[in-house]
N, C-alpha and C positions, 0 to 999 in steps of 0.2 A: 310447343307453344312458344310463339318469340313475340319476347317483350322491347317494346319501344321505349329506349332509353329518354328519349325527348319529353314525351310523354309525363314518364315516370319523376323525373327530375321538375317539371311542372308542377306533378300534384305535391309532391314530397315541399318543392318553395312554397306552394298555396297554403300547406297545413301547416308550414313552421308561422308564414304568417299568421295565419288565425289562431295558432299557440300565445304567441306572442301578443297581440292584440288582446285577447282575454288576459293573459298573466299582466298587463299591465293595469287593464281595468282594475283586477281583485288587487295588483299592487299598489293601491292608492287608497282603498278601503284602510276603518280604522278601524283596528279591533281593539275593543275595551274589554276587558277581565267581567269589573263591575262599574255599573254606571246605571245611574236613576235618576231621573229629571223630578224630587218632589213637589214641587211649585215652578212656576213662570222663572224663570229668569237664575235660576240656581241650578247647578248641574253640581250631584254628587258621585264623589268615582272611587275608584281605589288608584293603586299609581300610573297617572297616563304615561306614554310613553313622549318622544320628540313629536312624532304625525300627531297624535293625540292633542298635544299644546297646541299645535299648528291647525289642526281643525277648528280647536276652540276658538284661536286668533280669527280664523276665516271665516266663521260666524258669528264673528263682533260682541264675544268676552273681552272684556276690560279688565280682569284681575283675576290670578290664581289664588289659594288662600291654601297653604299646606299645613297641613295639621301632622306630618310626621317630623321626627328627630331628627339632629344632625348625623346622629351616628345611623339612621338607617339608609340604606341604599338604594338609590332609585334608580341606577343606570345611568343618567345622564345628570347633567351640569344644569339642574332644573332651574336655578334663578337667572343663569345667563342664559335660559333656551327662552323662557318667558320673557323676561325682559328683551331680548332681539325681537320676538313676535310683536313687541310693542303694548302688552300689557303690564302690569303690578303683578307686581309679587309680595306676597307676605307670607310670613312665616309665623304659625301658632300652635308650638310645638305640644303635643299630648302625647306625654311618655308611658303612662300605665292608666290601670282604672282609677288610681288616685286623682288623674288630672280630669278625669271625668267628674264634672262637677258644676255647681249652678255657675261659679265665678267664672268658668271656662267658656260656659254657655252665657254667659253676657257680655264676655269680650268680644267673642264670634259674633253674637248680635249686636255688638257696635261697631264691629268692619263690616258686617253686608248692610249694615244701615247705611255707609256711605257711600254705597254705589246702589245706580238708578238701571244701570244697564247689566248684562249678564256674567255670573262669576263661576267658577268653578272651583269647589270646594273638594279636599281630597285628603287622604291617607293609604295606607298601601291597601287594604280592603272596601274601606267606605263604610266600614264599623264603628270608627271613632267617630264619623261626621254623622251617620246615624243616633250616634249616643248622644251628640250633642245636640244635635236637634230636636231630640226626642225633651231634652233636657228644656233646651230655647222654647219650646213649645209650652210646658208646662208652666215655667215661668212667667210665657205673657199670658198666660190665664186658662190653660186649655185644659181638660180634663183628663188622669190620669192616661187610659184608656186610648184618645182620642190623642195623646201627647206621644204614647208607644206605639202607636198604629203609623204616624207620620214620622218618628223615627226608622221603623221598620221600611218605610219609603226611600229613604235615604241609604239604606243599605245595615241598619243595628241588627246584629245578629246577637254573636256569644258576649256582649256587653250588656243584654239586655236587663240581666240580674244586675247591674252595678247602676243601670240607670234608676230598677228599681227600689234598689237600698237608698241614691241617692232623692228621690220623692217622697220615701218614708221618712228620711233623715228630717225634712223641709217642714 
């Protein structure tokens, strides 16, 4: 059997191309951990990455809102990565389940009351931003129930006991 080098060296450039071509498609995808869109214009995540900020940017977020600590680690230099994109950054630290609480959930509800266009709201899971919303919910008058269901939207898992200590506390 004799193989034609010319040939061979053809197909072998054609496939490294179409390697290549696909690996860049998939390399531009953004993969989120957790991410749930509960309502219009709110996106709750856990921690986005650099791409992740940048998608947001690219589909016209106007403001981050971090709900985790200074001392946790996000991998990157998240206020300067936002702020480059050209959005806000706030910072509204929730340390434990102590900070899970109505007053927390009315601060939160007075930073996304001042934005009209879309924010993205975050923690390293999207547990706390669940809790709080679960919390925010109840607050403006929703029923238990119906207040835990749209937290669970958001991403409230094993917080869900402390949201509901904190509703019975109320």
């Amino acid at each position: 059997m004799k193989i034609d080098n010319g040939d061979s060296h053809l197909r072998f450039a054609a496939i490294a191309i179409l390697f290549a071509l696909a690996f860049s498609v998939f390399a531009e995808e953004v993969e989120w951990k957790y991410r749930f869109e509960p309502v219009a214009g709110i996106t709750a995540a856990g921690q986005p990455s650099e791409a992740g900020l940048k998608e947001m940017a690219d589909n016209g977020y106007v403001a981050v809102i971090d709900l985790r600590t200074d001392g946790e680690n996000r991998g990157i230099d998240e206020q300067n990565v936002v702020e480059g994109l050209g959005m806000k950054y706030i910072s509204l630290p929730i340390a434990d389940r102590d900070a899970i609480n109505f007053e927390n959930a009315a601060k939160l509800d007075q930073i996304l009351g001042d934005f009209d266009e879309p924010v993205l709201v975050h923690c390293g899971s999207s547990n706390r931003v669940g809790a709080l919303f679960a919390l925010r919910q109840k607050m403006n008058g929703t029923d238990k129930e119906d207040a835990l269901e749209f937290g669970r939207s958001a991403g409230l898992t094993s917080l869900e006991d402390t949201v509901m200590q904190r509703i019975a506390e109320r």
